[in-house]
KELOMI-925011 format. One record per residue (C-alpha): residue number from 0; chain; x, y, z. Coordinates in steps of 0.001 Angstrom, whole numbers. Example, Ala and Ser with C-alpha at 12.3 -4.5 7.8 and 13.67 -1.06 7.14 Angstrom:
% residues 2
@k: 0; c: A; east: 12300; north: -4500; up: 7800
@k: 1; c: A; east: 13670; north: -1060; up: 7140
END
This chain:
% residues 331
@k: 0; c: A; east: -4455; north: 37196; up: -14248
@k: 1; c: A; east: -1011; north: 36210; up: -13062
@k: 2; c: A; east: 1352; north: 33693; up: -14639
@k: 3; c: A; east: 764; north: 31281; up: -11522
@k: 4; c: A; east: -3117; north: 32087; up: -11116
@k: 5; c: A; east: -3042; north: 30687; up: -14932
@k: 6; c: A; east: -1078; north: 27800; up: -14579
@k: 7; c: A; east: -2673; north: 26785; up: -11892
@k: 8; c: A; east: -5612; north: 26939; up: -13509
@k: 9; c: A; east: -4803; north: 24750; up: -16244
@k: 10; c: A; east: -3746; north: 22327; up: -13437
@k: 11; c: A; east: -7370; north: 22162; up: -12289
@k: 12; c: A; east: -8411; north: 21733; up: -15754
@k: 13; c: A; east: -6347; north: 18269; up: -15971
@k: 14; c: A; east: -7722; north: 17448; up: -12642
@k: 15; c: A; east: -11053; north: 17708; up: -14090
@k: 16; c: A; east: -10162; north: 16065; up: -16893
@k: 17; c: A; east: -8685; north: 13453; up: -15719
@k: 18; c: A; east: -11240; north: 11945; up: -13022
@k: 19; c: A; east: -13914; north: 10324; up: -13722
@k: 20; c: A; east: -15937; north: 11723; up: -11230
@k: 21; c: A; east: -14962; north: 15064; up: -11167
@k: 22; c: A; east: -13139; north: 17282; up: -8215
@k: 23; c: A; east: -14365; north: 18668; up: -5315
@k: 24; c: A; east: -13181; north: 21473; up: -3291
@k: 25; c: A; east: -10960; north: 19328; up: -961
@k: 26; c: A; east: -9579; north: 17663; up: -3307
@k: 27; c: A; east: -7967; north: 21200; up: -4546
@k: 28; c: A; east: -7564; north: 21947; up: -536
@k: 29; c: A; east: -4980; north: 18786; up: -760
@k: 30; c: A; east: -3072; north: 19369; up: -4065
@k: 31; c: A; east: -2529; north: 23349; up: -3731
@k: 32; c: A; east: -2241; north: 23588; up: 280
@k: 33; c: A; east: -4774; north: 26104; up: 264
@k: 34; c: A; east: -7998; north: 26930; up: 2717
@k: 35; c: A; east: -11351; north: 26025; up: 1243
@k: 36; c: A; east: -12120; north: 30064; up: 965
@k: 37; c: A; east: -9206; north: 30453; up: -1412
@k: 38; c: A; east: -10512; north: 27135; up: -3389
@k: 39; c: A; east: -13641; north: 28288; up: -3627
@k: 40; c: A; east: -12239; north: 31749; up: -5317
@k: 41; c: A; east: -10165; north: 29590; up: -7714
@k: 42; c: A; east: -13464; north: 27527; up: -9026
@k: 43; c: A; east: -15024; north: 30555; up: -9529
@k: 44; c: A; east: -12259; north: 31736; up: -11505
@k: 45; c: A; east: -12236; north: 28144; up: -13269
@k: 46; c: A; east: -15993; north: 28304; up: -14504
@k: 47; c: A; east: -15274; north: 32125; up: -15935
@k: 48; c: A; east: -12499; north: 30503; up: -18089
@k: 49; c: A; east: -13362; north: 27005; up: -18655
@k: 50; c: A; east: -17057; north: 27444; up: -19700
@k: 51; c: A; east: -17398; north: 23897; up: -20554
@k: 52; c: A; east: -17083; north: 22509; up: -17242
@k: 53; c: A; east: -19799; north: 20435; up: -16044
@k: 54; c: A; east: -20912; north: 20977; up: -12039
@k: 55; c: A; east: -22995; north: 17929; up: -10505
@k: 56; c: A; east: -23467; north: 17040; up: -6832
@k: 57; c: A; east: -22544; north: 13937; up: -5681
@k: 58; c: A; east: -24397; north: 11521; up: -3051
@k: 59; c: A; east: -22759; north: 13421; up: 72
@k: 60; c: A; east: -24272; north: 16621; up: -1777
@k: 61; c: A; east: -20768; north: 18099; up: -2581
@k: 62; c: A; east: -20340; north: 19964; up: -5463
@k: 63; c: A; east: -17841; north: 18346; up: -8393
@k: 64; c: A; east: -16558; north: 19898; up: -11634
@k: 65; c: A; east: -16221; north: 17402; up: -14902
@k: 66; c: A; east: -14220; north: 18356; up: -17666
@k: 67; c: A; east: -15366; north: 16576; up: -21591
@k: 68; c: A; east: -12300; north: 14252; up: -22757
@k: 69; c: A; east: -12999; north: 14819; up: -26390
@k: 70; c: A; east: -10366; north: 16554; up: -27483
@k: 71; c: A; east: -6996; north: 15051; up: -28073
@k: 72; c: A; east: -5178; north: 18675; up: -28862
@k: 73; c: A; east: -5150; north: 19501; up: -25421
@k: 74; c: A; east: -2938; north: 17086; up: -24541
@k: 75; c: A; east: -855; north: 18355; up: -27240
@k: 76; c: A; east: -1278; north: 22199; up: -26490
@k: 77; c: A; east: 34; north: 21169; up: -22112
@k: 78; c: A; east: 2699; north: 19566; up: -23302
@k: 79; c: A; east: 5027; north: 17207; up: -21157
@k: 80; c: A; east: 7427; north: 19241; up: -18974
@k: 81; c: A; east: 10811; north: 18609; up: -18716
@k: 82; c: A; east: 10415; north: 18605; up: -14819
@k: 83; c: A; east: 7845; north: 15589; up: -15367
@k: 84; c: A; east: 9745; north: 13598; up: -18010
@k: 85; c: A; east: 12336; north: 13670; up: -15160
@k: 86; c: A; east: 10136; north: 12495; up: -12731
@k: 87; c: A; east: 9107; north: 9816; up: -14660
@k: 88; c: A; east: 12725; north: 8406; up: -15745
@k: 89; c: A; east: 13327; north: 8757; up: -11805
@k: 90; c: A; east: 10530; north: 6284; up: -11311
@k: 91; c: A; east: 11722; north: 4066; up: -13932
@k: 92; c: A; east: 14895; north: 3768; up: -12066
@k: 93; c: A; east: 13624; north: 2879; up: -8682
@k: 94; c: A; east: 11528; north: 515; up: -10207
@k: 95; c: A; east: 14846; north: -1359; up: -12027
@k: 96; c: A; east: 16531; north: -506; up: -8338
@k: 97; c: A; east: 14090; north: -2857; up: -6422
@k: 98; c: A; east: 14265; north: -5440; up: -8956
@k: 99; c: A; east: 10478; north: -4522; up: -10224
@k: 100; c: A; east: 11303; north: -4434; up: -13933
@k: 101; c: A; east: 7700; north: -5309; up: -14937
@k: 102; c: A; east: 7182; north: -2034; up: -13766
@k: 103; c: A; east: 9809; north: -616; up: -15429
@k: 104; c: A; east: 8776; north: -1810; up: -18451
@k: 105; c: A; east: 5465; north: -200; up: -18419
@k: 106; c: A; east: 6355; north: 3397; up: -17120
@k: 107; c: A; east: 8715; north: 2982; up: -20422
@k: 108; c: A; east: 5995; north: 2505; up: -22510
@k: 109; c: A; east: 3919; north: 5431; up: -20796
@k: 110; c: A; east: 6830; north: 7486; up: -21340
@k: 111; c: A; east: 7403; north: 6495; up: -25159
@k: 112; c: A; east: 3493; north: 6947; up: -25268
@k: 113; c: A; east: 3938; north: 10570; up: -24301
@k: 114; c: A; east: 6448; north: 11739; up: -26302
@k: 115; c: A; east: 4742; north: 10099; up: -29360
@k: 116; c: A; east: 1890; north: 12494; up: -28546
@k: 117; c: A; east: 3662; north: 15525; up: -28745
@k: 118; c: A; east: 5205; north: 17417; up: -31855
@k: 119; c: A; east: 8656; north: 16027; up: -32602
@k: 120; c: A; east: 10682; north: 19295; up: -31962
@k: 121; c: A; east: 8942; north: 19936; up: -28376
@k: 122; c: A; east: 9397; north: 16146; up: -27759
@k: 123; c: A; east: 13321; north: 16705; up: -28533
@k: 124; c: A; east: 13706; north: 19979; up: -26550
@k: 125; c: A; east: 12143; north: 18066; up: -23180
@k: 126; c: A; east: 13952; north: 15147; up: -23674
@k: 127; c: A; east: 17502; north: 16832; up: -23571
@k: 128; c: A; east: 16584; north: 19522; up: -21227
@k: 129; c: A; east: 15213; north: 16450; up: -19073
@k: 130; c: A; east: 18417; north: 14452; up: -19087
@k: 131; c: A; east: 20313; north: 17666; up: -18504
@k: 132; c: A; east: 18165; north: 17943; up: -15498
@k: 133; c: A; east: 18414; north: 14198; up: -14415
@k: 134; c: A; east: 22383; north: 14535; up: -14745
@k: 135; c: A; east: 22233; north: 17499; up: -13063
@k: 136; c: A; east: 20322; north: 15733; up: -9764
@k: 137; c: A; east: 22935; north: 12774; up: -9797
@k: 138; c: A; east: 20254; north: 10311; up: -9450
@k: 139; c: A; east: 21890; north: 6797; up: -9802
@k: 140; c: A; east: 20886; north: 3321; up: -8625
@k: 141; c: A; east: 21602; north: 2771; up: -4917
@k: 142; c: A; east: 24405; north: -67; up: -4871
@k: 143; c: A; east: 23565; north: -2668; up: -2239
@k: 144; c: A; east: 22534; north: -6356; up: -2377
@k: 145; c: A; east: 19900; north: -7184; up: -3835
@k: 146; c: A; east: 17862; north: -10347; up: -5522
@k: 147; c: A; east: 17253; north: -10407; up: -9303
@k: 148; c: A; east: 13453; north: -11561; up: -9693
@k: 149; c: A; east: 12470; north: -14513; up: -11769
@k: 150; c: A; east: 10856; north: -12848; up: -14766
@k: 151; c: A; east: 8732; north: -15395; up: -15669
@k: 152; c: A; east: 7377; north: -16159; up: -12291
@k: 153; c: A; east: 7037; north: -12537; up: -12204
@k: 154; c: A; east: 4831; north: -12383; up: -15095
@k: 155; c: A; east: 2390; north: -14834; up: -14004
@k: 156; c: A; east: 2275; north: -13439; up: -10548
@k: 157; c: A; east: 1724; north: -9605; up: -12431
@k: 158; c: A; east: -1017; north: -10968; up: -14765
@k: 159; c: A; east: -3234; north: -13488; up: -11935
@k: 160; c: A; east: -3152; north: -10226; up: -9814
@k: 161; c: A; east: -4842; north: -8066; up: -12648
@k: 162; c: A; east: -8026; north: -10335; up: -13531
@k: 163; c: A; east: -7875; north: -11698; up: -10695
@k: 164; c: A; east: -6633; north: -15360; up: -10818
@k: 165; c: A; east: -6198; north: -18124; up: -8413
@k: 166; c: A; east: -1953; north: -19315; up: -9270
@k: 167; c: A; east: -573; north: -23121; up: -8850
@k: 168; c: A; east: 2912; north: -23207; up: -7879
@k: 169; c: A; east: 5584; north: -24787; up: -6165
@k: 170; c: A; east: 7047; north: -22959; up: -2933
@k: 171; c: A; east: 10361; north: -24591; up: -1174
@k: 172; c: A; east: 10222; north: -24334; up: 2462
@k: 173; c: A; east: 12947; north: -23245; up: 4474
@k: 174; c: A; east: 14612; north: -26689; up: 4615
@k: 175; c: A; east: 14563; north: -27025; up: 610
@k: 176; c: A; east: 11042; north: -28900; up: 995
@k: 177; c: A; east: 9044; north: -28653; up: -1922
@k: 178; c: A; east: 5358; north: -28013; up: -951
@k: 179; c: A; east: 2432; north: -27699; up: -3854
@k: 180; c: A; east: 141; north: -24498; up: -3005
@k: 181; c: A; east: -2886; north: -23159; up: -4485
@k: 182; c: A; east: -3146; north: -19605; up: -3839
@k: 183; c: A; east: -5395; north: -16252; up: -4335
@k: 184; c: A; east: -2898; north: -13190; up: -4694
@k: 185; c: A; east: -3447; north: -10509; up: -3388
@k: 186; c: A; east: -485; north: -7966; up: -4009
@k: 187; c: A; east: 3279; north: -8104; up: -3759
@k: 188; c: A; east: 5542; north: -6517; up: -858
@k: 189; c: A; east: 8600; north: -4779; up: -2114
@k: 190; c: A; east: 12283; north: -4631; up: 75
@k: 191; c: A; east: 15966; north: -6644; up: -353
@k: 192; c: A; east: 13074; north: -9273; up: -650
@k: 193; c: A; east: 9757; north: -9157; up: -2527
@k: 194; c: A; east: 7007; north: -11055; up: -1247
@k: 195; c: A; east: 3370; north: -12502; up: -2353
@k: 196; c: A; east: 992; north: -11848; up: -157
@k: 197; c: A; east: -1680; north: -14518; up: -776
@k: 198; c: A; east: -4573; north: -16506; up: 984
@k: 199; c: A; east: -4201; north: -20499; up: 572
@k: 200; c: A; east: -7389; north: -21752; up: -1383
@k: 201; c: A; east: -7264; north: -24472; up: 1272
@k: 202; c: A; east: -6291; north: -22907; up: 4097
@k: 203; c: A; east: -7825; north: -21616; up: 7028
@k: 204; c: A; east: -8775; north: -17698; up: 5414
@k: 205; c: A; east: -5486; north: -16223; up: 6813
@k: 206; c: A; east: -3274; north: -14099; up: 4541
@k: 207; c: A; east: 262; north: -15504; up: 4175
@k: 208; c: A; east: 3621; north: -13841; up: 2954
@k: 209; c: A; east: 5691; north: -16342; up: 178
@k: 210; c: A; east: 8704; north: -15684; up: -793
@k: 211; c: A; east: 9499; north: -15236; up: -4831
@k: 212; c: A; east: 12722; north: -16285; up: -4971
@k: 213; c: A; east: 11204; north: -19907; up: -3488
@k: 214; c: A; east: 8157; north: -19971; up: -6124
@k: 215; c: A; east: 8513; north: -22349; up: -8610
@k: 216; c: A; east: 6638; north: -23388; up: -11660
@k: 217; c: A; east: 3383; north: -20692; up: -10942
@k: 218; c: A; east: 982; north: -20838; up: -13535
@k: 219; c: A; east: -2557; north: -19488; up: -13825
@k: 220; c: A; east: -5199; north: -21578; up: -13016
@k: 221; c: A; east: -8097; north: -20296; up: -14985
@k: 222; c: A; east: -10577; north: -19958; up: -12039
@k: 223; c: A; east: -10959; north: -16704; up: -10222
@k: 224; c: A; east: -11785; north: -16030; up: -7205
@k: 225; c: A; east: -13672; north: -12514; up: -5424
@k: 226; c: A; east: -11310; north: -10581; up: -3526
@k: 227; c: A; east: -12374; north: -10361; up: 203
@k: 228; c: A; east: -13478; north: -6075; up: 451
@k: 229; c: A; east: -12641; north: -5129; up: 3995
@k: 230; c: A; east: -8211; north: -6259; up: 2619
@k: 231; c: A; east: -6166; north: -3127; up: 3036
@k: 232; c: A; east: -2837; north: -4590; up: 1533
@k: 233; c: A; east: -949; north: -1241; up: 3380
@k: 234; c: A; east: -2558; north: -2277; up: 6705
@k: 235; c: A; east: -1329; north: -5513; up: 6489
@k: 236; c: A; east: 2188; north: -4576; up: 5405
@k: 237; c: A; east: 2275; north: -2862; up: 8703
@k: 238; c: A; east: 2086; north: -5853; up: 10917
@k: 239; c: A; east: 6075; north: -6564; up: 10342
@k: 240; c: A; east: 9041; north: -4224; up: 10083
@k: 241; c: A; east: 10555; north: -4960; up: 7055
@k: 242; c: A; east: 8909; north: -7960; up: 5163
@k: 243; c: A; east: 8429; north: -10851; up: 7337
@k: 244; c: A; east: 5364; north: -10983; up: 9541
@k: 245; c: A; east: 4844; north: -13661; up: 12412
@k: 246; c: A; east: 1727; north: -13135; up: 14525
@k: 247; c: A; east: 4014; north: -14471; up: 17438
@k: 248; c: A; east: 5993; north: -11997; up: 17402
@k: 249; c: A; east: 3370; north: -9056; up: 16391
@k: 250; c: A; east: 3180; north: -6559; up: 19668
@k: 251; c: A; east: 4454; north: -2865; up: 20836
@k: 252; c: A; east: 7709; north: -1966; up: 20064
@k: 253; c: A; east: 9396; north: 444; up: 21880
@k: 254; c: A; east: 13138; north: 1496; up: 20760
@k: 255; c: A; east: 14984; north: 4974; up: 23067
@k: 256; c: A; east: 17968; north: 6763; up: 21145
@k: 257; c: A; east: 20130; north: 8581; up: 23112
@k: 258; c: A; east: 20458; north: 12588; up: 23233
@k: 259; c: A; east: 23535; north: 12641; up: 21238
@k: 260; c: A; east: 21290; north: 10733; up: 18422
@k: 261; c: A; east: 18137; north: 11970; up: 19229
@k: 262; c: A; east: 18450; north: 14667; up: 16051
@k: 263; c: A; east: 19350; north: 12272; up: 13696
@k: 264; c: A; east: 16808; north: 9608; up: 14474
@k: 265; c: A; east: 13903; north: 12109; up: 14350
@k: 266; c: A; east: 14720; north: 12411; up: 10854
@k: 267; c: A; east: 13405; north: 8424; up: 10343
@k: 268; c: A; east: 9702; north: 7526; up: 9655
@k: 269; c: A; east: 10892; north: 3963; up: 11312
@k: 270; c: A; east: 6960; north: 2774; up: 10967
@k: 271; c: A; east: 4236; north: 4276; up: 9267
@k: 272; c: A; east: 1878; north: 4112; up: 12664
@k: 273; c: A; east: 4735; north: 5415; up: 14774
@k: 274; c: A; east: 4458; north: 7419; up: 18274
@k: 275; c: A; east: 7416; north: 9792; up: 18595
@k: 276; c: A; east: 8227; north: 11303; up: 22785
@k: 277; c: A; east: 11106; north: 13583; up: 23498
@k: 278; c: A; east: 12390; north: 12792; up: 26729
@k: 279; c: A; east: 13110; north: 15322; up: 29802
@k: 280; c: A; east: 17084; north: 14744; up: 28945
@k: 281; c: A; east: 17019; north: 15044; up: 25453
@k: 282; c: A; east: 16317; north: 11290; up: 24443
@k: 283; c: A; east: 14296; north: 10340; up: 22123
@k: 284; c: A; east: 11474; north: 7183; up: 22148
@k: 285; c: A; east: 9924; north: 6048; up: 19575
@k: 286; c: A; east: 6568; north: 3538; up: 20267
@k: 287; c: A; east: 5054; north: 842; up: 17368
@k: 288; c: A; east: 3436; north: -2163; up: 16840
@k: 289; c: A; east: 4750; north: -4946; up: 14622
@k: 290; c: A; east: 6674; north: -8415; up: 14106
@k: 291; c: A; east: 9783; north: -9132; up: 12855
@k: 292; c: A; east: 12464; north: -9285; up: 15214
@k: 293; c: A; east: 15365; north: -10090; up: 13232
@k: 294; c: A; east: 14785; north: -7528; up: 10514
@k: 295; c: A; east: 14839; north: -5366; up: 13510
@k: 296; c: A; east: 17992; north: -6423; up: 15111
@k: 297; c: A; east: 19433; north: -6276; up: 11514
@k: 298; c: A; east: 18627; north: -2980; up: 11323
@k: 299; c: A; east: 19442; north: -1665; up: 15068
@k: 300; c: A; east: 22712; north: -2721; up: 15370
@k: 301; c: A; east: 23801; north: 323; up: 12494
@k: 302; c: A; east: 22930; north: 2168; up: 15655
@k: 303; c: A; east: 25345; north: 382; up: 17807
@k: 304; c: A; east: 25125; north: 1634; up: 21551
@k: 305; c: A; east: 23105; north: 4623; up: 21089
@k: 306; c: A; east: 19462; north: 3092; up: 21056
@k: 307; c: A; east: 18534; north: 810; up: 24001
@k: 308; c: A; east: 15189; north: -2000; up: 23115
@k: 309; c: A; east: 12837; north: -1194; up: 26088
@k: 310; c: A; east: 10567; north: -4023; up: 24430
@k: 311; c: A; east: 10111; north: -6545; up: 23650
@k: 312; c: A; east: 12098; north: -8475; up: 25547
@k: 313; c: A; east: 12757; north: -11113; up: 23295
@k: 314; c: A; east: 14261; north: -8293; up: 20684
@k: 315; c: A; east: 16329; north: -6377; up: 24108
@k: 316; c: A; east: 18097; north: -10025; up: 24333
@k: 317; c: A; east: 18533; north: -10138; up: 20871
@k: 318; c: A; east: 20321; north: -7208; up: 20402
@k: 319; c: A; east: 22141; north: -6980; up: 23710
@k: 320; c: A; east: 25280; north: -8829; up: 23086
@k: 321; c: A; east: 25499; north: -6707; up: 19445
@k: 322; c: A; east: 25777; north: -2824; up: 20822
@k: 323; c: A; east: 28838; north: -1865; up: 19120
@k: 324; c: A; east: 30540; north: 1188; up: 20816
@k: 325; c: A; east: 33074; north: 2046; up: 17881
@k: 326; c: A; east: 31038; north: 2981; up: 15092
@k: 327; c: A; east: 31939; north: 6209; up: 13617
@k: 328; c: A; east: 29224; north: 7183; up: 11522
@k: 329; c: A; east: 25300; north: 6580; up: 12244
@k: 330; c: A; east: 22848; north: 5469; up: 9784
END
């Protein structure tokens, strides 16, 4: 067997391992790229090797392999690469880059939790080979503004959205205004902003987006509530833009880039439900639904003259009087 046949191999294994339920044969489809033939051929292979593996059918009649949990030296025996260590330090630092350090906190304590596991000496070798590799990468925090969270607030927020918990709090309206809320949280939205997203206990059912940096005094009521099941917080997220959502302003979007920019726009995911069309003369459109018109403008005018608004037409007014013609660099 080949070096790769057997370390992919053991990659299956902590699939197995590691899911409750088992893996099927798409779910090894989706993590090696490969054609359900070839993953079929590699369970085979698995159930020569890995004799312990338990095979069950589940309700849709598909086959799934279960791996025991009982034994802590395997754990030991894998190892933590340098290559993940690295990944893991990245995701530390985006988390302290968009001002999530509850998060940041926690992947610190997996990481700790990790390295505890393994023997000291491999735990030393893959921690310098892993900054070595980090330096190497130049990974740094982007610069940029930004708005340091409230930790407290954030801790509240964090720990209502893990049981879950209805939150009292204060929230300051535009204007200053101070308005008392009562709401059920149901995820955060992160960006140069970070957002609640939350239905009003007495309200009438609608989601609604709060700002952090206008909560004040949020505490945990002590009565939860049932989350509603048909919620997709990612589905929601793509009503707006950026982070603000009006349902006024919610409706197609479509944005045309000239040919001299067509190459570099089609290098943007600007909305995860996109529609991309290259033009007879080289342009570029791009189609989408979604709200937030100044987050848009904000964004458009780094493209100064070289993308026209086809609609809405609120947004082409917006931006028309703000096509710069002398920037030298696009985004």
């Amino acid at each position: 067997m080949s070096y790769a046949k057997a370390a992919d191999l053991l990659r299956v294994a902590e699939m197995a391992m590691s899911r409750y339920d088992g893996i099927s044969l798409s779910d090894l489809t989706a993590e090696f790229g490969c054609d359900h033939r070839t993953a079929q051929r590699m369970m085979r292979s698995f159930e020569t090797v890995f004799t312990q593996v338990d095979i069950v059918e589940d309700a849709d009649r598909r086959r799934r392999w279960r791996m025991p949990r009982l034994d802590h030296r395997w754990l030991q025996a894998q190892g933590v690469r340098d290559s993940e260590l690295v990944a893991l330090d990245m995701a530390i630092k985006r988390a302290e880059r968009d001002s999530a350090p509850d998060e940041a906190q926690r992947l610190n304590v997996l990481r700790d939790r990790l390295l505890a596991a393994m023997p000291s000496s491999h735990a030393r070798r893959t921690e310098a080979d892993a900054e070595a590799l980090l330096e190497a990468q130049g990974f740094a925090s982007r610069p940029g503004p930004h708005l340091p969270p409230d930790l407290t607030t954030l801790g509240v927020l964090t720990e209502a959205l893990r049981a879950p918990w209805t939150v009292a709090l204060t929230y300051l309206g535009a204007d200053g205004t101070p308005t008392e809320r009562v709401l059920e949280p149901y995820g955060m939205l992160l960006g140069i902003r970070r957002y609640l997203v939350a239905r009003p206990v007495d309200g009438d059912g609608q989601m609604r987006r709060f700002r952090l940096d206008r909560i004040r005094g949020a505490r945990i009521t002590g009565t939860s509530f049932t989350r509603l099941a048909d919620f997709d917080l990612a589905r929601f997220s793509a009503k707006a833009f950026g982070s603000y959502h009006a349902e006024s302003e919610f409706g197609p979007v479509v944005w045309r880039f000239t040919p001299e920019t067509a190459d570099v726009a089609r290098q943007f995911v600007f909305h995860p439900d996109q529609m991309v069309t290259d033009e007879p003369d080289g342009a570029l459109t791009v189609r989408f639904s979604a709200s937030g018109h100044v987050e848009m403008a904000w964004y458009l005018y780094q493209w100064g003259d070289q993308v026209e608004v086809i609609a809405p037409d609120a947004l082409r007014a917006m931006v028309a009087a703000h096509r710069r013609t002398d920037f030298p660099a696009l985004p």
